[in-house]
N, C-alpha and C positions, 0 to 999 in steps of 0.2 A: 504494500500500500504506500502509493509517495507523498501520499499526505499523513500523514502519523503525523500529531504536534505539532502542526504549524497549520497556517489556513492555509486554501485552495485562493490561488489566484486565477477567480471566477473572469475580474474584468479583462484579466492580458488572457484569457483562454476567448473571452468574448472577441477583443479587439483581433486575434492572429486567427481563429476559424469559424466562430460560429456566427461574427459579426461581416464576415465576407460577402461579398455580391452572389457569388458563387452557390454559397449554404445559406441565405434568404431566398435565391428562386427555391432550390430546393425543398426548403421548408414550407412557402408557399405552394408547392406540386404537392405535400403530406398532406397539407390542409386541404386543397381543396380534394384529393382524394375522399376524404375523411367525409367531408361535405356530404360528396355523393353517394356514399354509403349508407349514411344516417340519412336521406332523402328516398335511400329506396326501401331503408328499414332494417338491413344487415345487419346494424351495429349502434350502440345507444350512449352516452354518456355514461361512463363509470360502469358498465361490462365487462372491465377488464379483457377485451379483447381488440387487437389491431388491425389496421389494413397493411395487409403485405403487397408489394407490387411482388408479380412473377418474376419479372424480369425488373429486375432494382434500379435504380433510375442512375446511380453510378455506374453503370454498365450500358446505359442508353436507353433505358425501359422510360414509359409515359404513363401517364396517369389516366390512359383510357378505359374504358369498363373491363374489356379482354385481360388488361394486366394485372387489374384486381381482385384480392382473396381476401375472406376473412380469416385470422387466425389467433388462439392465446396469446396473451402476451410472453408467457414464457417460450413457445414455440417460435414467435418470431424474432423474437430478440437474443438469439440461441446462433446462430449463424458464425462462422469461423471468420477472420476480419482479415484484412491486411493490418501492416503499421498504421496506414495514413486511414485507418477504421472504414475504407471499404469494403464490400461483400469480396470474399474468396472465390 
């Protein structure tokens, strides 16, 4: 754990990746995934369950209906990463 005893520097994790152009479309394509599932009834607020794209949007996948599953959130979140925490 590299945080033992000291704090997590939330804001320079923000400013070097999560705060990128890059990882806000991104995050924006989760969301509006997300949308669409709780529109067609798949999935509810506080279910504990995710939208997985098939094909992962770090690999080229979209956020079209075809690409999307529902799945636990343990099952989805279980995926082997790279370093830079893309899908394997």
């Amino acid at each position: 754990m590299p945080y033992v005893n000291k704090p997590r520097p939330y804001k320079k994790e923000y400013e070097q990746y999560q705060g990128t152009e890059e990882q806000k479309k991104n995050r924006a394509k989760r969301n509006k995934a997300r949308r669409e599932m709780e529109r067609k009834g798949k999935v509810h607020k506080g279910d504990g369950k995710d939208v997985d794209h098939v094909k992962p949007l770090s690999k080229g996948g979209g956020t079209n209906t075809g690409n999307l599953r529902v799945k636990p959130v343990s099952a989805n979140r279980g995926y082997a990463r790279n370093k830079d925490n893309s899908v394997k």
